[in-house]
N, C-alpha and C positions, 0 to 999 in steps of 0.2 A: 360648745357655746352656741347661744341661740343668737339670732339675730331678723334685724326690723329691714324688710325688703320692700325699697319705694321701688317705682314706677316711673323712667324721666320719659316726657314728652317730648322734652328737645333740652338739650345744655351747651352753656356756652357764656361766655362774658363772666366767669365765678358765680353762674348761679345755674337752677334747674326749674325746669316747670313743670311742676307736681300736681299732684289732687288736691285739691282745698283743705285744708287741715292735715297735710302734715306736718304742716312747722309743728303745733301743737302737740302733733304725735311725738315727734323727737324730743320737744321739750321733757314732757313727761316720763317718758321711756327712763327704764332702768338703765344705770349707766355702766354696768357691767353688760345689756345689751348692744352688738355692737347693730350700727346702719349702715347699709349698703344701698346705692342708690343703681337701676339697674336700665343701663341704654344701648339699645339696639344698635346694630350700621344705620347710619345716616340721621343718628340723634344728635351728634357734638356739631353745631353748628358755628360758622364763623361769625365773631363777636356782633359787626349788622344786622345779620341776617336772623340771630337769635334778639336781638335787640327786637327788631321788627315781629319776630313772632310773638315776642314777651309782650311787646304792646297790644296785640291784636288780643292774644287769649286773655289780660287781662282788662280789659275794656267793660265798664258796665255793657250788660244787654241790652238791646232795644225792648225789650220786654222787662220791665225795672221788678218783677218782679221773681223772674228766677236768679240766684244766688250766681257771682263767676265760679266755674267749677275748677279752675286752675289757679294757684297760686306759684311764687316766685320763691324758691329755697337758695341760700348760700352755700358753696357747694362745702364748705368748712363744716356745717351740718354733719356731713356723712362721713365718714370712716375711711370707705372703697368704694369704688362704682367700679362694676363690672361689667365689661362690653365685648366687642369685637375683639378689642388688644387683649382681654383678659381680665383678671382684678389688677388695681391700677388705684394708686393712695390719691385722695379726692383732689390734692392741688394738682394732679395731673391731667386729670378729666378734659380737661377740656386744650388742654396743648396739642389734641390735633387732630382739625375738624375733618371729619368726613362723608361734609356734604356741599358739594360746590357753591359758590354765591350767584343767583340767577338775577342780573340786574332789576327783569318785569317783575320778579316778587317786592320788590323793596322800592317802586313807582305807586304815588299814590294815586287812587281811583279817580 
């Protein structure tokens, strides 16, 4: 069986933060295709602390003319995400962060 291998930048709160167009890719995707969403240590963040990144990466530019390059996936999307614990079915993803919550990240400037 073949399968469609994202790339998570951070996950956490039931979602992930992808490349811009994958949602679109999943969409389309054959459905005998399965998705795997795929995160390193120190990807599953605590629900803030992803909240606060989701906000930042998805932020228009100060420059309105480049495109955001991250978008925002529900983690229901994906099939399995595979990480440090291993493959792990996607409502688990994110049941246990591991990357601490640093109060000065989540202070605004």
């Amino acid at each position: 069986m073949s399968h469609l291998l994202v790339g998570a930048s951070a996950i956490g709160a039931g979602r992930a933060l992808v490349p811009a167009g994958t949602g679109e890719i999943i969409a389309t995707a054959r459905p005998e295709l399965g998705t795997w969403l795929i995160g390193g240590v120190g990807r599953v963040l605590p629900r803030r602390l992803f909240e606060a990144a989701e906000a930042g990466a998805l932020a228009p530019p100060a420059d309105l003319d480049e495109p955001v390059g991250m978008e925002s996936v529900s983690l229901e999307c994906f099939d399995r995400v595979a990480g440090p614990r291993g493959l792990v079915p996607s409502a688990e993803a994110d049941a246990h962060p591991d990357a601490p919550v640093a109060p000065e990240l989540l202070r605004r400037l």
